[in-house]
C-alpha positions in Angstrom: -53.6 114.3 173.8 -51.2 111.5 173.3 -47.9 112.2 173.1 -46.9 108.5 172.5 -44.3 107.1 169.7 -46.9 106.7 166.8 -47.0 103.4 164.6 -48.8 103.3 161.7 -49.4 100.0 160.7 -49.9 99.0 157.6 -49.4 96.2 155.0 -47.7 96.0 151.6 -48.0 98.7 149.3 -50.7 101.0 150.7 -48.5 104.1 149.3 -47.2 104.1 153.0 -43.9 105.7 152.0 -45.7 108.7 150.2 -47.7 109.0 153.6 -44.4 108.4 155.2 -42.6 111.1 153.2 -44.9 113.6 154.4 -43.9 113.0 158.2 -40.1 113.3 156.9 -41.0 117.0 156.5 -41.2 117.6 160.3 -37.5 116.9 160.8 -37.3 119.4 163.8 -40.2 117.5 165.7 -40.5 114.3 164.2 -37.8 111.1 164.5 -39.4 108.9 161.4 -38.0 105.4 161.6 -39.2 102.9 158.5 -39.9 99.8 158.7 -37.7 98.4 161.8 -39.5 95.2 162.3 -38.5 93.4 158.9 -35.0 93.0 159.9 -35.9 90.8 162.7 -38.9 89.1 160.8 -36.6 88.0 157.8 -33.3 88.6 158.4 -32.4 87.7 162.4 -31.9 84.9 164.5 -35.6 85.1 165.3 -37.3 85.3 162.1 -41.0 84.2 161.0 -40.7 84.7 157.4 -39.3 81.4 155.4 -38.1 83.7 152.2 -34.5 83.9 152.6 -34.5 81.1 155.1 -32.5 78.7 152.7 -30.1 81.7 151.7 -28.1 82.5 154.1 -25.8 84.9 151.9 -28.6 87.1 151.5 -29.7 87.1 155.5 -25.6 87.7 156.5 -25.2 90.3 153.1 -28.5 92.4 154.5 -26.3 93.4 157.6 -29.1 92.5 159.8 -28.6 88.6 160.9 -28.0 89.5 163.9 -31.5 91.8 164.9 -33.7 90.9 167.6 -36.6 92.7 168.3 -34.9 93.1 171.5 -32.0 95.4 169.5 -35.0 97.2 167.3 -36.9 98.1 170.6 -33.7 99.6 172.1 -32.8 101.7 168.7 -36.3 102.8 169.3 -36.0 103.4 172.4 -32.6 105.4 171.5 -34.4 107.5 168.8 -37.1 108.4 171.0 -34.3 109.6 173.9 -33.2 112.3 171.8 -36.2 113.9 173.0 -38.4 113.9 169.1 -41.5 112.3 169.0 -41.1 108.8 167.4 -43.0 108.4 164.0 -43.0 104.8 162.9 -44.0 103.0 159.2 -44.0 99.4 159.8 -45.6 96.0 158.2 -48.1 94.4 160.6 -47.0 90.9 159.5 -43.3 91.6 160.6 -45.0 91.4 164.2 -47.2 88.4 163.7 -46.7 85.1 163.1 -47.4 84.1 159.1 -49.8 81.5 158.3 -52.2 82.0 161.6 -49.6 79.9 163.7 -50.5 80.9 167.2 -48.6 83.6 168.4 -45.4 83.6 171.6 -43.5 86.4 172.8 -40.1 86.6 170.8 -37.2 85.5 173.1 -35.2 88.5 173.6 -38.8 90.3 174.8 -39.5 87.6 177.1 -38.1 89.1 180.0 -39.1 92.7 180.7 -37.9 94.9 183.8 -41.0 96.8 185.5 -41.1 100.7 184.6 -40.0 102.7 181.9 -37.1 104.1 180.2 -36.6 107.9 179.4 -38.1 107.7 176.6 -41.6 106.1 177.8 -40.9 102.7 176.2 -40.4 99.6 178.0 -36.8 98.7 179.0 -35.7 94.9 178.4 -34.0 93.4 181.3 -30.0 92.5 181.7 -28.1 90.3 183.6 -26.7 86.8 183.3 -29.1 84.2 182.4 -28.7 80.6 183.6 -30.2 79.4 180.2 -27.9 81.5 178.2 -24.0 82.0 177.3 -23.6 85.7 177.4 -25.0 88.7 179.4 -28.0 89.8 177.8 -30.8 88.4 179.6 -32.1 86.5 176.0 -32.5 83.1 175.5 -32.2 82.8 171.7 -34.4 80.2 170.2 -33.2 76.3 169.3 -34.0 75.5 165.6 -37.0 73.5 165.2 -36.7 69.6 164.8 -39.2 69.6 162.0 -37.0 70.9 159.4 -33.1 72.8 159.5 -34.8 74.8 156.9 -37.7 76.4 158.4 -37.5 80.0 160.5 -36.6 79.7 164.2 -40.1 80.3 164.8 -42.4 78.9 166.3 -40.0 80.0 169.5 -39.4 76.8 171.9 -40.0 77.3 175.1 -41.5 81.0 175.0 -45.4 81.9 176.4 -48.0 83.4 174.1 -49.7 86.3 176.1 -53.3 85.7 176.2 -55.0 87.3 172.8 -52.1 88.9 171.6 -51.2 87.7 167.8 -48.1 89.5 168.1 -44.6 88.5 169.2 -44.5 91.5 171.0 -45.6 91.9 175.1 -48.6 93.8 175.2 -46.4 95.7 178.1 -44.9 97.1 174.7 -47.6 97.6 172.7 -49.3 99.4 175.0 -46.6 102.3 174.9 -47.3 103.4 171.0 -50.2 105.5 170.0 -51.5 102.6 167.0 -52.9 104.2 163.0 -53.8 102.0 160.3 -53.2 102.9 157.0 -55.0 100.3 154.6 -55.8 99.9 150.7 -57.9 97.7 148.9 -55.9 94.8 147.8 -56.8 95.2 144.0 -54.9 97.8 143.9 -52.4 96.7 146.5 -51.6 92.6 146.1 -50.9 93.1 141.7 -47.9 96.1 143.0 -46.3 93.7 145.0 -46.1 91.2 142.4 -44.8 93.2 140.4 -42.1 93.6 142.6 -41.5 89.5 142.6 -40.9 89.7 139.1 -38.3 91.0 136.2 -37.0 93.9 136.3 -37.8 94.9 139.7 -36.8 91.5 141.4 -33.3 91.7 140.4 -33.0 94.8 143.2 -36.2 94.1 145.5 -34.3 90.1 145.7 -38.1 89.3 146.4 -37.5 86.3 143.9 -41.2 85.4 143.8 -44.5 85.9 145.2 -45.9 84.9 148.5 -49.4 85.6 149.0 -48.9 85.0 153.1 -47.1 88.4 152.6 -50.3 90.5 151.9 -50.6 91.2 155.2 -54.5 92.1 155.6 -55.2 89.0 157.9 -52.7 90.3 160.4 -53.5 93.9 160.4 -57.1 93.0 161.2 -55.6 90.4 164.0 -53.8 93.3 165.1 -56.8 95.7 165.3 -59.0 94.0 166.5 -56.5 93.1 169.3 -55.6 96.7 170.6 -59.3 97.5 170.3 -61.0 94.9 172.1 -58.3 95.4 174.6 -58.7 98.8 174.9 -55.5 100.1 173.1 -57.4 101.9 170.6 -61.1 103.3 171.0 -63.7 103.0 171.4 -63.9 106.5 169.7 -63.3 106.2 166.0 -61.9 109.5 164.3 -64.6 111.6 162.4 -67.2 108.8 162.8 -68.0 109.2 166.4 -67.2 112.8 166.8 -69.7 113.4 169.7 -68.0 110.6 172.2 -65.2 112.6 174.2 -61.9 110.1 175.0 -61.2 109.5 178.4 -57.9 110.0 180.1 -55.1 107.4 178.8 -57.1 106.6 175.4 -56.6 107.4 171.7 -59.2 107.4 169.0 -59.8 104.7 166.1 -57.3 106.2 163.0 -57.6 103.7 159.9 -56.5 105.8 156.7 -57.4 104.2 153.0 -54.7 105.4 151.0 -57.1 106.0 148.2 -58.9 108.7 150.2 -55.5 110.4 150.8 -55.0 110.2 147.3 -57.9 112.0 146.0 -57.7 114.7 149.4 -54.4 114.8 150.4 -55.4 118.0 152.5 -58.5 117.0 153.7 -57.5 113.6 155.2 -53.8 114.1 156.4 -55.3 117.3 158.7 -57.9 114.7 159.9 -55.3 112.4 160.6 -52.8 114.9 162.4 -55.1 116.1 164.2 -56.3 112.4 165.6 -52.6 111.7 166.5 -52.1 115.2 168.2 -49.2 116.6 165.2 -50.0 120.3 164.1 -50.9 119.8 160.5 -49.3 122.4 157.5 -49.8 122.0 153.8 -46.0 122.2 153.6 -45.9 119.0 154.7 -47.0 117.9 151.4 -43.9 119.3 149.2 -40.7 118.0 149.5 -38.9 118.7 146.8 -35.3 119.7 148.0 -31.9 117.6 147.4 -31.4 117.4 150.8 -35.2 115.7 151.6 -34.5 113.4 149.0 -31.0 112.3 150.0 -32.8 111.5 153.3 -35.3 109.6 151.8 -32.8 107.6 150.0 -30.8 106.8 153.4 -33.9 105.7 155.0 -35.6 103.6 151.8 -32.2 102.0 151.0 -32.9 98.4 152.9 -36.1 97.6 150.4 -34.4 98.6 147.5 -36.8 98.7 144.3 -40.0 98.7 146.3 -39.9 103.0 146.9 -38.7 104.2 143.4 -42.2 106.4 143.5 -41.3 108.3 146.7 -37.9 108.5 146.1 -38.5 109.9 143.3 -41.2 112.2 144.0 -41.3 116.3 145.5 -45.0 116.2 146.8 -47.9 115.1 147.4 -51.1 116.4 145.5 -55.0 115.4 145.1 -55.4 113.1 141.8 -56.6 115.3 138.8 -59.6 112.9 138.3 -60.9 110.2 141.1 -60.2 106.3 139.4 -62.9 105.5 138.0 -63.5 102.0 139.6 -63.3 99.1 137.1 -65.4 95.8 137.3 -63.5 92.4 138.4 -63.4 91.4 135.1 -62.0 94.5 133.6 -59.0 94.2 136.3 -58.4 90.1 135.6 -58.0 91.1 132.1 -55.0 93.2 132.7 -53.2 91.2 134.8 -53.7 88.5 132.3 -52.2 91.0 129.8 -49.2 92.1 132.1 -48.6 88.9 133.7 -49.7 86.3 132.4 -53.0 84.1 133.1 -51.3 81.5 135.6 -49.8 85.1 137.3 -53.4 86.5 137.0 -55.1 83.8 138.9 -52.7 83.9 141.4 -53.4 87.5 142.0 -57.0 87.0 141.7 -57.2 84.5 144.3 -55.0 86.3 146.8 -57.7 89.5 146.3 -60.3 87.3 147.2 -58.8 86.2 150.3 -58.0 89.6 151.6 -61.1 91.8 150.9 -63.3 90.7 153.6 -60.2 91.8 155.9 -59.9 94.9 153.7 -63.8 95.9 153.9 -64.2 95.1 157.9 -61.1 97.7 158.4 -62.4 100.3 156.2 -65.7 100.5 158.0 -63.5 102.2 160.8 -61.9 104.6 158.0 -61.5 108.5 158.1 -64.4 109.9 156.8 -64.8 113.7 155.8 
């Protein structure tokens, strides 16, 4: 069984922090690390994402201008030395480049030293460059000519890896055990506008809506990448129980957070048990001051998007299933909350994403 740092990746509000609180529980064996990536995808000197790109108050006030995913991949690294297995949340899209641009490998990843570190994960070579002006071994990327107000990226000068849609060498990748945790963007894309808007923008500072952020195009990208390259699979959890893994692989572990929400129980012991964690119904309460000054610490980054699991002690089924409501039934209440012009917005970025949303939940959890 894998004993791997595990990622879950995921895209925006797929009630990944009330999964995530659940892992919180296993402080003794677990070292939970949320959402890493964005810093370097929004914030740093290599960034993708154009949001705060023409405000740089907000990029130096996040106290992350300065993150690489070379400097995420050693705190990694440094979590996973204490000797807990690493249990990461993340974004899919922080990894991959927006708006289907091809893909390169982020400068300070470029260079990678042969082997491993303590801790199983790749270790990014030192040394003086000739190309740059300090020690580190990174080149950090020129601004583009097209615009001084567009993200670093696309990186000048830096390869693509054959395949790979991430920024990330597959020599990397290839050192997580990869889980999916998906929802279906009608229930998904309307929360995070939400958070674009009064009241909650005025503490997310997610001053309006960006449908490239949905992030179902690059978690299938993703996917399909690590399974067609043998990073996942070809065993799929609970719907190929008769194929045995080989040595080296890990099964197919996509999660719709609707399941987990009607069978908390039933799905989270299907999932532990595909990731090789013991699995306890105590995992599902957390309702102590110190649990939820931890959560606290950890949400504080993305402040307004976790009031829910902040705020919450645990984690039980739904008294009654949703009872699924017809298209037009949903574009009525966003039209009511929102607004039509906000409504058709939302409507159109649904219908872009559920193709990606239906391939991924044919691999999903079944019980």
């Amino acid at each position: 069984m894998s004993n791997k740092p595990v990622f879950v990746a995921t895209h925006p509000r797929a009630c990944s922090t009330a999964f995530e609180r659940v892992f919180m529980t296993r402080r003794q064996s677990l070292q939970t690390i949320h959402e890493p990536f964005g810093d370097a995808y929004y914030y740093g000197p290599e960034r993708m994402g154009s949001r705060f790109e023409d405000d740089e108050k907000a990029r130096n006030e996040s106290g992350f201008s300065d993150s690489t995913f070379r400097t995420i991949m050693d705190r990694i690294e440094q979590e996973a030395a204490e000797g807990k297995r690493v249990f990461i949340k993340d974004i899919t899209y922080y990894l991959v480049p927006p708006n289907n641009q091809a893909s390169a490998i982020a400068p300070s990843l470029a260079r990678i030293e042969r082997g491993v570190g303590t801790s199983g994960l790749p270790v990014v070579a030192g040394g003086k460059d000739t190309d740059s002006d300090h020690d580190s071994g990174v080149v950090m990327p020129s601004p583009t000519a097209s615009s001084p107000k567009s993200p670093p990226f696309p990186y000048e000068g830096c390869k693509a890896e054959a395949n790979n849609p991430t920024v990330v060498p597959r020599e990397i990748l290839e050192k997580f055990h990869f889980t999916f945790l998906i929802r279906h963007p009608k229930s998904a894309i309307p929360s995070y506008y939400r958070c674009c808007i009064p009241p909650l923008v005025q503490r997310t500072g997610f001053d309006y809506f960006m449908p490239e952020e949905a992030g179902y195009g690059e978690l299938r990208r993703l996917f399909d990448y690590l399974k067609d390259t043998g990073l996942v699979g070809p065993k799929v959890c609970t719907r190929t129980p008769n194929m045995e893994l080989q040595p080296g692989q890990v099964e197919i572990c996509v999660l719709d957070a609707d399941d987990m929400l009607d069978d908390p129980v039933g799905y989270l012991r299907k999932y532990c048990e595909s990731v090789g964690l013991d699995f306890s119904e105590a995992m599902l309460n957390w309702d102590s001051e110190e649990a939820h000054q931890f959560a606290r610490e950890q949400f504080e980054k993305w402040d307004g998007f976790h009031d829910d699991a902040i705020n919450s002690t645990d984690l039980k089924p739904r008294q009654h299933k949703k009872a699924p409501k017809s298209d037009e039934q949903l574009y009525a209440e966003w039209v009511e909350k929102y607004g039509q012009e906000a409504a058709d917005l939302i409507k159109r970025t649904v219908d872009e994403n559920v193709a990606d949303y239906e391939y991924l939940k044919q691999y999903a959890i079944k019980l």
